[in-house]
C-alpha positions as CSV (number, residue, x, y, z in Angstrom):
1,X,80.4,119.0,77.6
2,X,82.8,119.6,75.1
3,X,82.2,120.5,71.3
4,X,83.8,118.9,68.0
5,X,84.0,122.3,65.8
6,X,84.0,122.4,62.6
7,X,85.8,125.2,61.0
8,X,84.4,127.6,58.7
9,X,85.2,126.9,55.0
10,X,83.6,128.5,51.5
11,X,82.2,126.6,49.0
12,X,82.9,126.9,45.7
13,X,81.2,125.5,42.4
14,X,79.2,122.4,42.9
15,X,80.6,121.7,46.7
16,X,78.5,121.8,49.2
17,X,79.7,121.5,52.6
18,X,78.1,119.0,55.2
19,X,78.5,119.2,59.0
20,X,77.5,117.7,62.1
21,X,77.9,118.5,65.6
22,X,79.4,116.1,68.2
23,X,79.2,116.9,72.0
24,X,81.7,115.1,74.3
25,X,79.9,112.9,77.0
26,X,82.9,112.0,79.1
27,X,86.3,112.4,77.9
28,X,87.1,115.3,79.2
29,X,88.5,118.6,77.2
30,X,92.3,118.7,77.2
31,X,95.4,120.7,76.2
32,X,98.1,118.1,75.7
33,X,98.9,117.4,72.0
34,X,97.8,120.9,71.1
35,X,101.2,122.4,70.9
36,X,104.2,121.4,69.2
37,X,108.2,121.4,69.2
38,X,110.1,123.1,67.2
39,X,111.8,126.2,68.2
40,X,113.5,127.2,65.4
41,X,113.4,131.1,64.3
42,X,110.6,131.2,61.3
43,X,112.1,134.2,59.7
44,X,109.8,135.6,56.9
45,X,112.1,135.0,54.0
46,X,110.8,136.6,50.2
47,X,109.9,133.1,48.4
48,X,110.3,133.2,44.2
49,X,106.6,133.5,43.0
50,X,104.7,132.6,39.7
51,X,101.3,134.0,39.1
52,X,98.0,132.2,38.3
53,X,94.8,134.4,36.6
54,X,92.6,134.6,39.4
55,X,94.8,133.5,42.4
56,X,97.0,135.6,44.7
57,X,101.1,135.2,43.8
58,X,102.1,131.7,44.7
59,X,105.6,130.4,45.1
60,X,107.6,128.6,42.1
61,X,107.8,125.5,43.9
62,X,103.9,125.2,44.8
63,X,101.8,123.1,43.1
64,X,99.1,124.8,40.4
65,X,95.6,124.0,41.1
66,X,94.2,120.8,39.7
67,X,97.0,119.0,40.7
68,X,96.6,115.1,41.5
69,X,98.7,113.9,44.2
70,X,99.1,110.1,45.4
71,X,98.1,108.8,48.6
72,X,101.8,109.1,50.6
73,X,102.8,111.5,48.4
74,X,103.6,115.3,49.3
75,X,102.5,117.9,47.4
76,X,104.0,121.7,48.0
77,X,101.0,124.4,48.8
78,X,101.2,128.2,49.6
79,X,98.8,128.6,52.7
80,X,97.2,131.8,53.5
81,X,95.9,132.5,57.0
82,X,95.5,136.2,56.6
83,X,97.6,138.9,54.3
84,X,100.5,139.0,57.0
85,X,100.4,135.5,57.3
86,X,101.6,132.9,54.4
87,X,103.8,130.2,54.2
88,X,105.0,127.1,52.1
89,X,103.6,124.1,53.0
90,X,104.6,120.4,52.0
91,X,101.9,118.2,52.9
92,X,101.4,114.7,52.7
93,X,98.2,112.1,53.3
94,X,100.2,109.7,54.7
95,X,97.1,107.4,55.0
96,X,92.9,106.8,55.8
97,X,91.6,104.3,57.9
98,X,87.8,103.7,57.7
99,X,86.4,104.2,61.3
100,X,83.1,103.7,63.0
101,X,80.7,105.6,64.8
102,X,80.9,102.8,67.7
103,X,84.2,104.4,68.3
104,X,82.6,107.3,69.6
105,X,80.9,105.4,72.0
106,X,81.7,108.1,74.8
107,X,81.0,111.0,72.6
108,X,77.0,112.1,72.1
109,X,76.1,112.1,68.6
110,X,73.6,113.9,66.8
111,X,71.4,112.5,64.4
112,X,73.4,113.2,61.2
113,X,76.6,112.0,63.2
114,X,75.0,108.9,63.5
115,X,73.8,108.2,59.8
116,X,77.7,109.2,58.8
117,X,81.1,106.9,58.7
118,X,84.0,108.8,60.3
119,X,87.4,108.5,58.4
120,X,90.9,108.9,60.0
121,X,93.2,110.8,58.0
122,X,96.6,110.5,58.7
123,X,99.1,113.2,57.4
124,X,102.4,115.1,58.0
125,X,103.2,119.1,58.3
126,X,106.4,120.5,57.5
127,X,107.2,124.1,57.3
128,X,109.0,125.5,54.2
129,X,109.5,128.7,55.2
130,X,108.0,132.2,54.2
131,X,106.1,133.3,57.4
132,X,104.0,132.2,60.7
133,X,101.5,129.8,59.9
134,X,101.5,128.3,63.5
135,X,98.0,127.8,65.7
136,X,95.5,127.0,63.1
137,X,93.9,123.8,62.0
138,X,95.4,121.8,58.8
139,X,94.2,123.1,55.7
140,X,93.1,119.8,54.4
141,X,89.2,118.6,53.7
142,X,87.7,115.6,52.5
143,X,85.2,114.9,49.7
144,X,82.9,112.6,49.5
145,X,81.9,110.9,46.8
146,X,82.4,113.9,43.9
147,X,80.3,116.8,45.3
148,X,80.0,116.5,49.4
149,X,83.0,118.6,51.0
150,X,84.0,117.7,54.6
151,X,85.3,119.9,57.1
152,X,87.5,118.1,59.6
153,X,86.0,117.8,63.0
154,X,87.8,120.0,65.5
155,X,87.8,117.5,68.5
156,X,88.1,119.2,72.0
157,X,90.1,116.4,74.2
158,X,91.3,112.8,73.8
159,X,90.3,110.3,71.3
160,X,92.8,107.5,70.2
161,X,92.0,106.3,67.3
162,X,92.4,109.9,65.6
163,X,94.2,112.9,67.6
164,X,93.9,116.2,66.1
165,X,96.2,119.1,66.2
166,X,96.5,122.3,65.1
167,X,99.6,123.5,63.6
168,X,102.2,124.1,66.4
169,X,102.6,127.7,67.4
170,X,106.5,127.9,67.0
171,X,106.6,124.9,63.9
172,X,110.0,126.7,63.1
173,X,111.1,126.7,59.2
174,X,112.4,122.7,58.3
175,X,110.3,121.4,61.0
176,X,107.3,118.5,60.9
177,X,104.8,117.5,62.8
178,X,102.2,114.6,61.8
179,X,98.6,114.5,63.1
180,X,95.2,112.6,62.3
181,X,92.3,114.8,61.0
182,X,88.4,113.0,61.2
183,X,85.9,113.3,58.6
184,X,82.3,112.9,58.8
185,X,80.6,111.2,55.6
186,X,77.2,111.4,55.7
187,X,74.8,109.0,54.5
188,X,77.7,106.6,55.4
189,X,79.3,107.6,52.1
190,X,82.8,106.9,51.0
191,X,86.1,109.6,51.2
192,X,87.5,109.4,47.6
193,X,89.6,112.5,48.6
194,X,91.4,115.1,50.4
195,X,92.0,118.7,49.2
196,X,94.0,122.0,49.8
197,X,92.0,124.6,48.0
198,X,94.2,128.4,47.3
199,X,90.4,130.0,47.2
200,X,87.1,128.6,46.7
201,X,86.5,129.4,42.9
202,X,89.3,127.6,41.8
203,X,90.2,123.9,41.3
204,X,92.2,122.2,44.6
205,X,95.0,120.3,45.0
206,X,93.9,116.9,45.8
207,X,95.0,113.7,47.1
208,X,92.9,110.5,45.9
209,X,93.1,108.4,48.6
210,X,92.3,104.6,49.3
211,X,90.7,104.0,52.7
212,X,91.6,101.2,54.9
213,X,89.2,99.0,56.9
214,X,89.6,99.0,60.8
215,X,89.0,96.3,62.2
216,X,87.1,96.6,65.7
217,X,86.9,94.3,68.4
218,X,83.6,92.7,69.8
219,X,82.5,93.0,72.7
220,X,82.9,89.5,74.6
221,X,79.4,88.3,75.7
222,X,79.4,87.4,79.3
């Protein structure tokens, strides 16, 4: 069996983060999709810089915290994966479909899985420049309602309606990639948002998005 990770996130003022654990029944674990094109030489160019009380130096061009951002709109983010490894983002929420958990039907869910509505979020990755970013998940996390944080579920082989990536290994400087990243509302609650956070004590960039219903076929009766 195969696990749906979730990856570790801090929580800061009144967030609390909610997880479940999935456990793949029969699809089986798979490496296709995991990588990426894009070959291009990701120099680490110096990037112009602002600072922020309380937040590491961030890029001119990156948005401050508390920025709103559309749904299908971009927004420009400084991404941290550890202090030799930062880049500029541009990220985009391209769009959220409203799934069910009857599309999981060959994945075994635990009980909180089950009491929980899984969205699909769709969104695009390009690389500004500034450094490697490449092999770790999309910074991105959902919110439900106004105090429930998400993590993305990290799911370990093939599911259709919402593939998840990482962030390709050689995403070279000017390149893209789009990928779908699932989120787990418990209590069957609505996703009023996804956020890029530069550190948990201070307020994230966020996207307020507008989920779409899916509409899912019945089973014929025979």
């Amino acid at each position: 069996m195969c696990p749906v990770r979730f990856p570790a996130r801090p929580a800061g003022g009144v967030f609390r983060v909610v997880t479940v654990v999935l456990l793949s029944a029969l699809v089986s674990a798979s490496a296709a999709g995991c990588g990426g094109d894009g070959h291009a030489n990701d120099s680490a160019t110096p990037l112009p810089s602002f600072t922020i009380p309380g937040l590491p130096t961030l890029p001119a061009a990156a948005a401050t915290p508390g920025t709103q951002v559309k749904q299908g709109e971009s927004a420009k983010v400084l991404f941290v994966v550890n202090d030799k490894r930062k880049g500029l983002l541009l990220l985009s929420v391209d769009s959220v479909r409203t799934g069910s958990t009857s599309d999981l039907a060959n994945f075994i869910l635990d009980p909180k899985a089950k009491s929980s509505t899984p969205y699909y979020v769709d969104v695009t990755v390009t690389n500004l420049g500034g450094g490697h970013i490449g092999g770790v998940p999309v910074p991105l996390y959902g919110v439900s309602g106004q105090t429930t944080l998400l993590p993305p579920a990290d799911l370990m082989g093939s599911f259709k309606p919402c593939q998840a990536d990482r962030i390709p290994r050689h995403l070279g400087k000017g390149r893209s990639f789009s990928t779908c990243l699932m989120f787990f509302s418990p209590r069957h609650g609505e996703l009023t948002a996804v956020e890029f956070q530069y550190a948990s004590d201070v307020e994230p960039v966020t996207w307020i998005v507008h989920p779409k219903s899916v509409k899912h076929k019945k089973k014929r009766s025979h």
